[in-house]
C-alpha positions in Angstrom: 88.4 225.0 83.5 91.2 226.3 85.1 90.1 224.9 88.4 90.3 221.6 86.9 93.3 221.7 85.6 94.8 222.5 88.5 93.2 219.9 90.7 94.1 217.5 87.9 97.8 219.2 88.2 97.7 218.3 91.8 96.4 214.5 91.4 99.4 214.3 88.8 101.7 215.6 91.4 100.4 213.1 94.2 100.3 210.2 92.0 103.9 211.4 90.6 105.5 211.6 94.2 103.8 208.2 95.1 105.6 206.6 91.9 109.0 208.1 93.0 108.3 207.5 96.7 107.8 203.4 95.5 110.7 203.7 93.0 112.4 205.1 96.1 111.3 202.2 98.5 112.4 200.0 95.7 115.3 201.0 95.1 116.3 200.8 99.0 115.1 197.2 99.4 116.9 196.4 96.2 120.8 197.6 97.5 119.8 196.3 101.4 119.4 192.8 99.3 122.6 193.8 97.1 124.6 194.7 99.9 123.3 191.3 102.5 124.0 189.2 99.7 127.3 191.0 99.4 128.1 191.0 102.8 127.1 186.9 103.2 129.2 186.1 100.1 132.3 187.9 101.7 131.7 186.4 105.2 131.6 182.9 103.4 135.1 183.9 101.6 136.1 184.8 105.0 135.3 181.4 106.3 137.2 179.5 103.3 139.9 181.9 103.4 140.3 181.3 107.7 139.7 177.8 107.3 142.4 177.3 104.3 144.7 179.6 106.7 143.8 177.1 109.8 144.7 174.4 107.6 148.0 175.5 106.0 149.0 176.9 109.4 148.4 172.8 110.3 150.5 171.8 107.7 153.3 173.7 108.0 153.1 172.6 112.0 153.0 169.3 111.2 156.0 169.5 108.7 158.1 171.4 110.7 157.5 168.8 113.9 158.7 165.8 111.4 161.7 168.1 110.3 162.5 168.9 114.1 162.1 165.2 115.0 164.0 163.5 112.3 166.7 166.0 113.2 166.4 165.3 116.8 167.1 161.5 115.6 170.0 162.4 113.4 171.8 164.4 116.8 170.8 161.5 118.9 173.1 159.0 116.3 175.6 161.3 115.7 175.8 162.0 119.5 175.5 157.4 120.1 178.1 157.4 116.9 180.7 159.6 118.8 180.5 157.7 121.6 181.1 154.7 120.1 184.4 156.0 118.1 185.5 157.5 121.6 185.2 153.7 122.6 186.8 152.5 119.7 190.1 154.8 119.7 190.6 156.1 123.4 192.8 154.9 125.4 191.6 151.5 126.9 193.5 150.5 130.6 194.5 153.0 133.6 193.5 155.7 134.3 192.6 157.2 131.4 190.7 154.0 129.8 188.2 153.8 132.5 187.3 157.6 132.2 187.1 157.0 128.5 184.5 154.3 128.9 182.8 156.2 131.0 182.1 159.0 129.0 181.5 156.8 126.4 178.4 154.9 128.3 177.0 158.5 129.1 177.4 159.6 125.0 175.7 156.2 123.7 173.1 156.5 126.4 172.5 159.9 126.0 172.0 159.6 121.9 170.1 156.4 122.5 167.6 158.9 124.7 167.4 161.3 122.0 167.3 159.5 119.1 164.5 157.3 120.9 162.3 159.8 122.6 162.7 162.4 120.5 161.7 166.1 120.9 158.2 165.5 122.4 159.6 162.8 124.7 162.4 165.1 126.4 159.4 168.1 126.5 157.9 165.8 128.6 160.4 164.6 130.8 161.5 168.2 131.4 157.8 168.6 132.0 158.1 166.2 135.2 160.9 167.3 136.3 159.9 170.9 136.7 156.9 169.9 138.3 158.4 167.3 140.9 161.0 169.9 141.4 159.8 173.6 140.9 161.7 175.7 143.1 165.2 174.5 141.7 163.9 174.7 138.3 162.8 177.8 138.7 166.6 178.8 140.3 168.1 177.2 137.6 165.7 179.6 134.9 166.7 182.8 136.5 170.3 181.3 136.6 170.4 181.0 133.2 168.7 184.0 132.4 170.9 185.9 134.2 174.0 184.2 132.1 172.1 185.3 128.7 171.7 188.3 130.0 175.3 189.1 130.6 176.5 187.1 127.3 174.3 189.5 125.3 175.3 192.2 127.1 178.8 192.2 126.2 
């Protein structure tokens, strides 16, 4: 008898340790779902969250390019405004007249250009230039990197 209650001790013990060693499987498979599911759920946050980011970012761009440009108009009539007044009050025969009108045709042209073309418009006429001249644009950078330099140093 005691023979069999030890073999039937043992059968206990193997069927035991199966149980837990399923329990054990079970639980494993059960937190390597949890934690995929976790882990898609926060990848698809990251998504919204990098999209709605992309798009803000967008926004903001696009406000701050209307902002820059309807400023770029206002300078442009204020600059075509001046010249007009300097028309208007300067001095208007000798010497002094024909300088005056002069200067302002360059202020009216100049804040027609600006008001017209706007920010993206002078980025790309200073885009040709540069390229059909490089090597004096490049001078001029260094020139006027070297003047910023020494301003700022002071």
């Amino acid at each position: 008898m005691a023979t069999i209650a030890k073999t039937d001790w043992k059968a206990r013990e193997q069927g035991l340790a199966a149980g837990v060693a399923d329990l054990a499987d079970q639980v494993v498979q059960d937190v390597s779902d949890t934690a995929r599911d976790a882990a898609q759920v926060l990848a698809d946050r990251a998504k919204e969250a990098g999209a709605a980011a992309v798009k803000s970012a967008g926004q903001a761009a696009s406000y701050v390019s209307k902002k820059a440009e309807a400023a770029t108009s206002a300078v442009g009539s204020g600059i075509e405004s001046l010249g007009d007044s300097l028309r208007q009050h300067g001095p208007r025969d000798g010497a002094m007249g024909t300088c005056t009108a002069e200067v302002a045709k360059s202020l009216e042209s100049t804040g027609h250009y600006i008001k017209h073309q706007g920010l993206s418009g002078i980025g790309e006429d200073l885009t040709n230039l540069i390229r059909r001249h490089p090597v004096p644009a490049l001078l001029a950078g260094i020139a006027a990197g070297y003047l910023i330099a020494r301003a700022t140093r002071r």
